[in-house]
C-alpha positions as CSV (number, residue, x, y, z in Angstrom):
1,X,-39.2,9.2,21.0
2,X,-41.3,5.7,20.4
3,X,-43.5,7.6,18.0
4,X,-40.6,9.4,16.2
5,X,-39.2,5.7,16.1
6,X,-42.1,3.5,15.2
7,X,-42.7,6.3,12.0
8,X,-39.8,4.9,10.5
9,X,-40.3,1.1,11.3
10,X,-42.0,-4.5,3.5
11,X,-42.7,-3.2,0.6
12,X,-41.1,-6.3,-0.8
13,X,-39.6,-8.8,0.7
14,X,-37.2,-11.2,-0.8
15,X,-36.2,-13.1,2.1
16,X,-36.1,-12.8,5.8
17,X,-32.5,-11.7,6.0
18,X,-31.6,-9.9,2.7
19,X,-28.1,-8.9,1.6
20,X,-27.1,-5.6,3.0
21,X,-26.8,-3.2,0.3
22,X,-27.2,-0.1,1.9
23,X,-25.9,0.5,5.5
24,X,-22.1,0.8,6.3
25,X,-20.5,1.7,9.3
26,X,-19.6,5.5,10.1
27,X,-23.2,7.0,8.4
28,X,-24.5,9.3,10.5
29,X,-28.1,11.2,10.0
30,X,-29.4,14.2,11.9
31,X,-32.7,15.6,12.4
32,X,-34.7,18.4,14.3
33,X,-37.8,16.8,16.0
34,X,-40.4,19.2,15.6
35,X,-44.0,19.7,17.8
36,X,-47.1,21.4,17.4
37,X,-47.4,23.1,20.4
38,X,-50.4,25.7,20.8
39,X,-51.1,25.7,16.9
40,X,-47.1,26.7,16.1
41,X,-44.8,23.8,15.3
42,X,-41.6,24.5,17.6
43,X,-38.0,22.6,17.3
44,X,-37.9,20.4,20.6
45,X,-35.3,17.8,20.2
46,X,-32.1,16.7,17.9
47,X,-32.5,13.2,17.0
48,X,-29.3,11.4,15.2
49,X,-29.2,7.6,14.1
50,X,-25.5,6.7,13.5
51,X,-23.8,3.2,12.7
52,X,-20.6,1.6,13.6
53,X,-18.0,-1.3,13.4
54,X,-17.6,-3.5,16.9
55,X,-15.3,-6.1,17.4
56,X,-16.0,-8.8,19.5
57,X,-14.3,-12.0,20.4
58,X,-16.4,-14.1,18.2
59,X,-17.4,-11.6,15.6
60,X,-17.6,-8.2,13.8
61,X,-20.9,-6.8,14.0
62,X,-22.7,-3.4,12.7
63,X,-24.3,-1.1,15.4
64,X,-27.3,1.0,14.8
65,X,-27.6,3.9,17.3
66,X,-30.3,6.1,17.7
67,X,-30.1,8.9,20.0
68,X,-32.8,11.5,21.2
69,X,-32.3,14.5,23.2
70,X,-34.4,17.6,23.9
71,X,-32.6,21.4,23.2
72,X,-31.7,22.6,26.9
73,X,-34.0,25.2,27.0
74,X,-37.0,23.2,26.9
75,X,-35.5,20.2,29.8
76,X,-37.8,22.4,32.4
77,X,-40.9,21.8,29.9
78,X,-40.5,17.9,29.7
79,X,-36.5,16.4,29.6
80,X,-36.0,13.9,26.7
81,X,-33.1,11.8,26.5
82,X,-33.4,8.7,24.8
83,X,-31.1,5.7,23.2
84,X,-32.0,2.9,20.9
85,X,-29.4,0.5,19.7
86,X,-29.2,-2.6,18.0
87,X,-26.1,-4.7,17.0
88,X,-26.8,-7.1,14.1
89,X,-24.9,-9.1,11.4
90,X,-24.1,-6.4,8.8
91,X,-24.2,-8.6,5.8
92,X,-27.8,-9.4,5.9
93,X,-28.4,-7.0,9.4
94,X,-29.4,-9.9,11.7
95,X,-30.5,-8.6,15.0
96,X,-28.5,-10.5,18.1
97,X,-29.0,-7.8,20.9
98,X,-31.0,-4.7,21.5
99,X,-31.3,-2.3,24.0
100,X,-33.6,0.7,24.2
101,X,-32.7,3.0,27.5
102,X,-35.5,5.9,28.0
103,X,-35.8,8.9,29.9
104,X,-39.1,11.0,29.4
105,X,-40.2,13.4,32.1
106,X,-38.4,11.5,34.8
107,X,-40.1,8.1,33.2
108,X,-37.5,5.9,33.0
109,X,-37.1,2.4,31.1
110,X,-34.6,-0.5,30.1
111,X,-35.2,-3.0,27.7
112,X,-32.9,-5.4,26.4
113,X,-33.2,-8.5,24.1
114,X,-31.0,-10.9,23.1
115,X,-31.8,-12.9,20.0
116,X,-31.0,-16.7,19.9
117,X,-31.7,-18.2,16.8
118,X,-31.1,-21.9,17.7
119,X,-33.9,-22.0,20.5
120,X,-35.8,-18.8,18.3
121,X,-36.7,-17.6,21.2
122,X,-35.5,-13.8,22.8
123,X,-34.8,-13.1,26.1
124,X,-35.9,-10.0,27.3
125,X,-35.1,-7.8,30.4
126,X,-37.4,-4.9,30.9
127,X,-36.5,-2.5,34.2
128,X,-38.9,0.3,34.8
129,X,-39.0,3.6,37.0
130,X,-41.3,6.6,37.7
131,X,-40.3,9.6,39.2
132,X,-43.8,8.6,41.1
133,X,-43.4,5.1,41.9
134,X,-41.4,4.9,45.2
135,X,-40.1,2.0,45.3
136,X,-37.8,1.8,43.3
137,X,-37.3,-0.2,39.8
138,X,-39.0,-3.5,38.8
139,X,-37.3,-6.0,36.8
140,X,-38.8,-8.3,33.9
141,X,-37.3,-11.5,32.6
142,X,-38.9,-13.0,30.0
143,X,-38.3,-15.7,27.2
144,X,-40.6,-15.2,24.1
145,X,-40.6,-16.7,20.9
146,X,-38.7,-14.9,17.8
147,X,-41.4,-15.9,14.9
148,X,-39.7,-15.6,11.3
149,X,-39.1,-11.9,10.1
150,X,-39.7,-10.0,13.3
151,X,-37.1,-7.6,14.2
152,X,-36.6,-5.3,16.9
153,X,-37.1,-1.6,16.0
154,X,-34.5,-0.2,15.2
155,X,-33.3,-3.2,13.2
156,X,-37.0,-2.5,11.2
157,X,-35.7,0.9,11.0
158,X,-32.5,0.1,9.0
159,X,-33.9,-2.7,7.0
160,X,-36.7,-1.0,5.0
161,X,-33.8,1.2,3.4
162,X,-32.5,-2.4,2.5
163,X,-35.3,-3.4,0.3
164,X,-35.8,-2.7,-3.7
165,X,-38.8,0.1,-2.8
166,X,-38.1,0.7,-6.7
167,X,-39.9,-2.3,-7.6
168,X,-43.2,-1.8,-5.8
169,X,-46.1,-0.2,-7.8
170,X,-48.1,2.6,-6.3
171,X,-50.2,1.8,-3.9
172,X,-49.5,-1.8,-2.8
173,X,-48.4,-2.5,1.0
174,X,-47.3,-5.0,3.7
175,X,-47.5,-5.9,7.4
176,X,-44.4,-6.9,9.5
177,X,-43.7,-7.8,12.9
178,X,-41.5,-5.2,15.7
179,X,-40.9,-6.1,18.8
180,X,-41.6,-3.9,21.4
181,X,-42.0,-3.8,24.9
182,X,-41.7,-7.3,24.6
183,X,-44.6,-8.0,22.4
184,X,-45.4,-8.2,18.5
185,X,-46.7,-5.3,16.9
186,X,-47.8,-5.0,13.2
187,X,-47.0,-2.3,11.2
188,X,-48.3,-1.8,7.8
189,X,-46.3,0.5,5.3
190,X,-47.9,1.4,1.8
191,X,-46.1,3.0,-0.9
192,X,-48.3,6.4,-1.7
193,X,-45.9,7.5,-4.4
194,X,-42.9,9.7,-5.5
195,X,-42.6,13.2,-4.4
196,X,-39.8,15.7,-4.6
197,X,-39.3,18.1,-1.5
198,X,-37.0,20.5,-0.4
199,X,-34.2,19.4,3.0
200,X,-31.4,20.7,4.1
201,X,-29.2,18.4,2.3
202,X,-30.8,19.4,-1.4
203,X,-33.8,19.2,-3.2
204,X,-34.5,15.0,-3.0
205,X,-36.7,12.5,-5.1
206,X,-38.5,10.3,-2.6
207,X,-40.8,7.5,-1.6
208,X,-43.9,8.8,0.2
209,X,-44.9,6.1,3.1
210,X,-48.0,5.8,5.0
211,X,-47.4,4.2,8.1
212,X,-50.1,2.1,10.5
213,X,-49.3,0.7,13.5
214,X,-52.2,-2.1,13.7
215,X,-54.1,-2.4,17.1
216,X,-52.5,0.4,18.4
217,X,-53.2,4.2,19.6
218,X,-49.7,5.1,19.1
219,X,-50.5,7.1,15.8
220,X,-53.3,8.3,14.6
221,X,-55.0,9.3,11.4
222,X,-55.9,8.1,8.2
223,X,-52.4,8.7,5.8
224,X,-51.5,11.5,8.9
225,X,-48.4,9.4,9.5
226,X,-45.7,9.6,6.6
227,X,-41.9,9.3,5.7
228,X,-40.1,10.1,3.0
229,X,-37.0,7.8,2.0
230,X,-34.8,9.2,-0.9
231,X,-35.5,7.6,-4.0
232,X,-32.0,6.7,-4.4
233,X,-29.6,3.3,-3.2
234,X,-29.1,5.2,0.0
235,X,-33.1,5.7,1.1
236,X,-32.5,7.9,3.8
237,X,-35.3,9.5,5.8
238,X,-35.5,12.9,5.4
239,X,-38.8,14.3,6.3
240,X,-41.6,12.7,8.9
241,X,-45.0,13.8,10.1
242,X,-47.0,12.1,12.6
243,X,-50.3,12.8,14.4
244,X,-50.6,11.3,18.2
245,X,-53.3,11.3,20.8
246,X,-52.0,14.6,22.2
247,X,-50.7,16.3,18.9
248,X,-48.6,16.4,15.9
249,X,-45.2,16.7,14.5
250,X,-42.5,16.4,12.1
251,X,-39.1,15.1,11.6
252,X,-36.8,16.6,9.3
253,X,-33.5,15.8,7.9
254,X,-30.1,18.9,8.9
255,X,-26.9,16.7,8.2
256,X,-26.2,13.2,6.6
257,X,-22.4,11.6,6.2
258,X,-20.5,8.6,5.7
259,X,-23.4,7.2,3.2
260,X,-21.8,4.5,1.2
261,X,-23.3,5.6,-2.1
C-alpha cells in the first residue's frame, strides 16, 4: 500500500496552506490495484480514498480516508488490509492528526501524528508487530520538528489536486517534504505533459506525472513511476504505474462520486 500511496504524493506552489478549491466532503474514488505477477498483471486489491465532515468540540474538520484491502481469494497469497487517514482544516487542508494502521502479511504497524503548530513540532507514536517477533509490540514516542510545507501523506495526496497544475509548463518540477515513518522524505513531481486515456469513468484529458522519491528504494526507474490527474478542477487520479524492487503495477480508476465540480 506505501508504494500505491507515495505514487500519488508542487508543481506550483503559492503558499504553504492554499485555499481549498477542490476537495469536499462525501467524494469518494475507487480503484483496482493491479500486479505483475509472473509476466501477467493480475487484480489484487480495491483501493478507495473517501472524504468526510467531523464535528468536534472545537471545530469542523475534513477527513481523508484511504483504505486498502486485498480480493479474498488472494488473503492465503499475502493479506492486505491497510488505512490511511488524515483530518485537516478543509479550507486550506491543514493537517492536525494522522494515522496510518497497516496490515501486510501479518506485518503489522501504527503510526500516529499530531500536528502542533504553536511549538511546530509533531508528536508521533509508532507501534510495531511481526507475526515473527515474539514479543509482542514496541512502542515509539517521538517529538520532531514540523518544517514549513511538510505534510503527512495522505494530506500530500489531497493537496497536489489543490494546486493550478494548468499553469506549469511542460517539463518543469519540484521537491516537497512527506512525512513518513517519522522522518522527511523528498519527493520530486515533474509535469511530462497532457495525455488522453481511456478509464472506466470516460475517456479523460490528463496530467502525466513522474514521480521520484529522493534517497529512497521505494520506486524505481527512470519516468517508470507515473499518475495521471484529470485535467479538469477536480484532478482526480485515474491511472498509476509503478516499478518496485520486486515488480511492477498499476492503479486504475472503477467509480468516482460526490466530486464537487
Amino acid at each position: 500500500m506505501k508504494h500505491i500511496l507515495l505514487l500519488f504524493s508542487t508543481l506550483i506552489i503559492s503558499s504553504v496552506y492554499a485555499q481549498n478549491k477542490t476537495i469536499t466532503a462525501g467524494e469518494k474514488l475507487t480503484f483496482t490495484a493491479s500486479y505483475n505477477m509472473s509476466g501477467l498483471l493480475t487484480d489484487l486489491a480495491q483501493v478507495t480514498m473517501e472524504t468526510s465532515e467531523v464535528k468536534t468540540s472545537k471545530a469542523t474538520l475534513l477527513r481523508l480516508k484511504c483504505k486498502a484491502r486485498t480480493y479474498s481469494k488472494w488473503d492465503h497469497f499475502f493479506k492486505i488490509d491497510d488505512l490511511y487517514e488524515s483530518y485537516v482544516n478543509p479550507n486550506t487542508l491543514k493537517p492536525y492528526l494522522y494515522q496510518r494502521d497497516i496490515d501486510e502479511g501479518g506485518h503489522y504497524k501504527f503510526e500516529k501524528y499530531n500536528f502542533s503548530y504553536k511549538t511546530n513540532t509533531v508528536k508521533t507514536l509508532r507501534r510495531q508487530k511481526s507475526k515473527n517477533f515474539k514479543s509482542g509490540f514496541w512502542d515509539r514516542n517521538e517529538s520532531i520538528k514540523l518544517n514549513p510545507g511538510a505534510r503527512d501523506l495522505v494530506t500530500t495526496l489531497y493537496h497536489i489536486r489543490n494546486l493550478d497544475i494548468d499553469k506549469a509548463s511542460i517539463g518543469s518540477s519540484d521537491t516537497f517534504t512527506v512525512l513518513f515513518d517519522a522522518q522527511e522524505t523528498k519527493v520530486k513531481m515533474t509535469l511530462l505533459g497532457k495525455e488522453t486515456i481511456n478509464t472506466k469513468i470516460g475517456k479523460k484529458e490528463c496530467y502525466k506525472i513522474a514521480i521520484t522519491i529522493s534517497n529512497s528504494d521505494v520506486l524505481k526507474g527512470n519516468n517508470d513511476n507515473i499518475i495521471w490527474l484529470t485535467a479538469d478542477a477536480n484532478k482526480i487520479p485515474v491511472y498509476a504505474k509503478f516499478k518496485i524492487a520486486v515488480g511492477s503495477g498499476e492503479l486504475r480508476i472503477q467509480s468516482a462520486t460526490g466530486l464537487k465540480h
